[in-house]
VOPAGU-2260 file (C-alpha; in pm, 1 decimal, decimal comma):
REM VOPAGU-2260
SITE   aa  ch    i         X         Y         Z
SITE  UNK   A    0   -1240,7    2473,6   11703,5
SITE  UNK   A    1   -1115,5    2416,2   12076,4
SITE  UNK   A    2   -1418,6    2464,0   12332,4
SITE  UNK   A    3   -1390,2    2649,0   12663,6
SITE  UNK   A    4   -1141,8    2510,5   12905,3
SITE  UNK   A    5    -958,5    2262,9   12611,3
SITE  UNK   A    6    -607,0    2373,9   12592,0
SITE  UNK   A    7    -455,0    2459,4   12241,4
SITE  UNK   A    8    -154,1    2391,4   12109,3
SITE  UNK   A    9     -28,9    2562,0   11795,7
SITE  UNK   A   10     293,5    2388,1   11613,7
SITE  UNK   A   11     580,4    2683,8   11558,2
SITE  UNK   A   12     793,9    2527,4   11278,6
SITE  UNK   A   13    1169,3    2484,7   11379,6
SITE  UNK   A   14    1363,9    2707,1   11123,0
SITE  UNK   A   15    1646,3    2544,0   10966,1
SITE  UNK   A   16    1989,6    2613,8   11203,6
SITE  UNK   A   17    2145,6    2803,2   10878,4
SITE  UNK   A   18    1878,3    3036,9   10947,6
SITE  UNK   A   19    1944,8    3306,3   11192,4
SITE  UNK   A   20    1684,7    3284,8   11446,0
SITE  UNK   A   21    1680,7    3737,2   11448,4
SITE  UNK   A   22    1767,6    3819,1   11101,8
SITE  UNK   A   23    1569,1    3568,8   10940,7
SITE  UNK   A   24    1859,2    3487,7   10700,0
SITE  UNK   A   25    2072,9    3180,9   10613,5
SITE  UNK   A   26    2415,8    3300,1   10772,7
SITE  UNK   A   27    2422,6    3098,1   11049,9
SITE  UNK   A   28    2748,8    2905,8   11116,5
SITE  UNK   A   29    2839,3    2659,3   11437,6
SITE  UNK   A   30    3089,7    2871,3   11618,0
SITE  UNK   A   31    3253,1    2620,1   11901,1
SITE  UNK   A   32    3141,6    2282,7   11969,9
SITE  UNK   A   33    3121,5    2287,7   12399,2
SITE  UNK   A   34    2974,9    1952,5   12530,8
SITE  UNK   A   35    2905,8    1594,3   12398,3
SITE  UNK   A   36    2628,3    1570,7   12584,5
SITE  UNK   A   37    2501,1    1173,2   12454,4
SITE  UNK   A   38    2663,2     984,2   12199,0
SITE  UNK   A   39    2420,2    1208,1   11890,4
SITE  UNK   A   40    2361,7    1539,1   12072,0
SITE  UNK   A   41    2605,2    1785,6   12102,0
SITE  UNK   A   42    2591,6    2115,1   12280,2
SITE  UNK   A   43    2682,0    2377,9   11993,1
SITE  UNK   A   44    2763,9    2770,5   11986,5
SITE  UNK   A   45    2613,2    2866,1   11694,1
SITE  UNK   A   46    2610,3    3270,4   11539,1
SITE  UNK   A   47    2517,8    3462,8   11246,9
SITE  UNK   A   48    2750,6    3609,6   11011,9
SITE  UNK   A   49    2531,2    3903,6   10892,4
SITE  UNK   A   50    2379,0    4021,3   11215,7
SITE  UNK   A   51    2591,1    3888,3   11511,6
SITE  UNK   A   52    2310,2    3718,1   11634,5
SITE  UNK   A   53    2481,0    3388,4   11884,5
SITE  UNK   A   54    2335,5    3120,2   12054,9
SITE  UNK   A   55    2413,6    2813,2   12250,5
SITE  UNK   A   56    2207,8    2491,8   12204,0
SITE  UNK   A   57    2159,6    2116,2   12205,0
SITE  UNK   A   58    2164,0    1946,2   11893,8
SITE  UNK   A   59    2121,5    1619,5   11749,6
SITE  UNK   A   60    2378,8    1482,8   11486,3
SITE  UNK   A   61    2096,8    1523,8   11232,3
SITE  UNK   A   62    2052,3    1886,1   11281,6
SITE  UNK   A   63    2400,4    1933,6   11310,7
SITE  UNK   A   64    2416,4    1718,8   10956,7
SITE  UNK   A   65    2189,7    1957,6   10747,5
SITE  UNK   A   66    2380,6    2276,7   10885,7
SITE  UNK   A   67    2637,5    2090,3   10718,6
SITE  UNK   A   68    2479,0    2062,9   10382,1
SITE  UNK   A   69    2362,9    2359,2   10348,6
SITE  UNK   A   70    2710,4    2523,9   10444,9
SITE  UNK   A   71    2805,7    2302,9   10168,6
SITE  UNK   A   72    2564,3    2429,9    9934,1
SITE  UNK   A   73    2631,4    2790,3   10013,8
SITE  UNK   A   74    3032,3    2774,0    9955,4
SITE  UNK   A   75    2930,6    2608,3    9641,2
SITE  UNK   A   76    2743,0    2873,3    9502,3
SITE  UNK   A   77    2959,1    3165,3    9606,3
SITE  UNK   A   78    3246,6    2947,5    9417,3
SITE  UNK   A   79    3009,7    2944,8    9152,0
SITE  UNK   A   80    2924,4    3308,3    9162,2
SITE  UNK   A   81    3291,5    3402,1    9204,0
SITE  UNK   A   82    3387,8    3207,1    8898,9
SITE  UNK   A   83    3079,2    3359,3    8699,8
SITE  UNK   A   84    3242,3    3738,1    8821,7
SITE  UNK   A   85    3632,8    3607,1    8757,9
SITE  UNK   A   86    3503,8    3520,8    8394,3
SITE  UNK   A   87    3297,1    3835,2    8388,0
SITE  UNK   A   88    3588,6    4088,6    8439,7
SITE  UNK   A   89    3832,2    3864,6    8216,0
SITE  UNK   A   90    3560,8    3896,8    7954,4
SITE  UNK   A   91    3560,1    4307,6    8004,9
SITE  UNK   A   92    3970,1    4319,4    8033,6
SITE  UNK   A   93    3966,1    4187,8    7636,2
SITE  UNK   A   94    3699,7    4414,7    7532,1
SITE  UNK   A   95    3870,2    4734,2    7718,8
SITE  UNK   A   96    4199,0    4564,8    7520,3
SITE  UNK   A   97    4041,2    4496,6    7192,3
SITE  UNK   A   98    3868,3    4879,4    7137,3
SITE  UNK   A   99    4207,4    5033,0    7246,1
SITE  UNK   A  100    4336,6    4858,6    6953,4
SITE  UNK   A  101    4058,8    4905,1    6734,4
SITE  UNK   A  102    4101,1    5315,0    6835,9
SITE  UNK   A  103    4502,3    5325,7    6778,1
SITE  UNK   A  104    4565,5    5395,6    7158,5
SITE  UNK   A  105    4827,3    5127,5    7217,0
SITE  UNK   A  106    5130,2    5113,9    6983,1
SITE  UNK   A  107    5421,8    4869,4    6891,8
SITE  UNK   A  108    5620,3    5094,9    7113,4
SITE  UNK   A  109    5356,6    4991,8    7390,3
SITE  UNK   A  110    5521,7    4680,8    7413,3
């Protein structure tokens, strides 16, 4: 417990750059990169996809790294999830096909 007159400090964690910094959600995505500023750090326009939300910042290659990933990560599972819904609705197309035969509502003629 700090006494009178000893500063404190209190240690805000840095969220992840995919996470918008108002939104609190992971849609952020670098927009323009506008500066090398050293040889590792780059100045970056970064914004959010869901809430508009933009920013301009320095950034190490690290940082800049893990936005990577998880962009990565995230276009991997909406492939996934696409695929899962593509299958899905090809699934429901051959039942809609197969009780339309079963209930004599398409014919030879049909075809």
């Amino acid at each position: 417990m700090p006494t009178e007159g000893t500063p404190t400090t209190r240690s805000t964690p840095v969220a992840p750059l995919h996470e918008c910094s108002a939104c609190r959600l992971p849609f952020v995505v670098p927009t323009d990169v506008l500066k090398v500023v050293t040889r590792t750090t780059y100045e970056v326009e970064l914004s959010c996809t869901n809430c508009g939300w933009s920013e301009v910042g320095t950034h190490d290659e690290d940082a800049l790294e893990d936005l990577d990933r998880a962009l990565d990560r995230q276009t991997a599972e909406m492939q996934a999830a696409l695929e899962i819904w593509r299958l899905t609705r090809e699934i429901e197309e051959i039942d809609a096909f197969a009780r339309a035969l079963r209930d004599g509502l398409i014919l030879p003629e049909d075809f």
